[in-house]
TORDO-698554 format. One line per 3 residues: number of its first residue (from 1); their letters; for each residue x, y, z of C-alpha. Coordinates in steps of 0.1 Angstrom, whole numbers. Last residue first. Example, Ala and Ser with C-alpha at 12.3 -4.5 7.8 and 13.67 -1.06 7.14 Angstrom:
! TORDO-698554
2> sa> 137 -11 71  123 -45 78
This chain:
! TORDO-698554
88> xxx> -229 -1 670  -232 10 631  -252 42 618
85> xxx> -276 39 591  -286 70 582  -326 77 580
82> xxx> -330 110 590  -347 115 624  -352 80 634
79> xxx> -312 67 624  -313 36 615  -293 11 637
76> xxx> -264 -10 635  -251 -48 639  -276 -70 648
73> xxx> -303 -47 633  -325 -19 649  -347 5 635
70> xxx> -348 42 658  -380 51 678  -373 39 714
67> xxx> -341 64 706  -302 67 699  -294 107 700
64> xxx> -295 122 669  -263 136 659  -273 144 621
61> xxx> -250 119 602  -228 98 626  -261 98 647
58> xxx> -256 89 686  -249 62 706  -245 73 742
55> xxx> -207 69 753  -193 105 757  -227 117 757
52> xxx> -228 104 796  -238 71 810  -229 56 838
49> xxx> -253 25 837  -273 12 874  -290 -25 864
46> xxx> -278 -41 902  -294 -7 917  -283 27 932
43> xxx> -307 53 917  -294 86 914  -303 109 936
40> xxx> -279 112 965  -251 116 939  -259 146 923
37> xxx> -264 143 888  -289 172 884  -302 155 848
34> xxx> -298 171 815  -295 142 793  -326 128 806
31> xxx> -326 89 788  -357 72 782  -354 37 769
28> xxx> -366 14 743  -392 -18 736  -422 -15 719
25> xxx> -447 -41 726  -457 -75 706  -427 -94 715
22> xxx> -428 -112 681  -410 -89 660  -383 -86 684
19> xxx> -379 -120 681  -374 -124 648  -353 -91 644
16> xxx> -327 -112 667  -309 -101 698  -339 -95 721
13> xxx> -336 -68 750  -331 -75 783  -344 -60 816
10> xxx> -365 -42 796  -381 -2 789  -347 10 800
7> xxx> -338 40 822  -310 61 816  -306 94 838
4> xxx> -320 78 868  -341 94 891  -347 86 932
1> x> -372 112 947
């Protein structure tokens, strides 16, 4: 099968709280930190990342990885598991 270690929810994603608020579903993305990264099986499309913990945004405060779950601002997000505000 073809997996992708980061896989978003949307081709785009809003850049105001405005419109965010009026899309009327969740938006996010599923990451699988410990995928087999061979290269046969990742997914080889226009929208393909690199990703690796190196570059993920992650809690300054507990580590948390960024999630579908975190509050999002134009310029930083809240942390989901406890609440720091961490900026982009």
């Amino acid at each position: 099968p073809i997996v992708s270690p980061f896989t978003l929810s949307h081709s785009l994603f809003p850049t105001s709280e405005k419109v965010c608020n009026q899309l009327g579903v969740p938006i996010g993305c599923y990451f699988t930190p410990f995928i087999d990264l061979k290269e046969d099986l990742i997914t080889s499309s226009p929208y393909s990342l690199t990703i690796d913990s190196n570059n993920l945004a992650r809690c300054d405060q507990c580590g948390g990885y960024i999630n579908p779950y975190v509050e999002i601002s134009s310029s930083s997000w809240y942390c989901s598991i406890c609440g720091n505000r961490n900026v982009f």
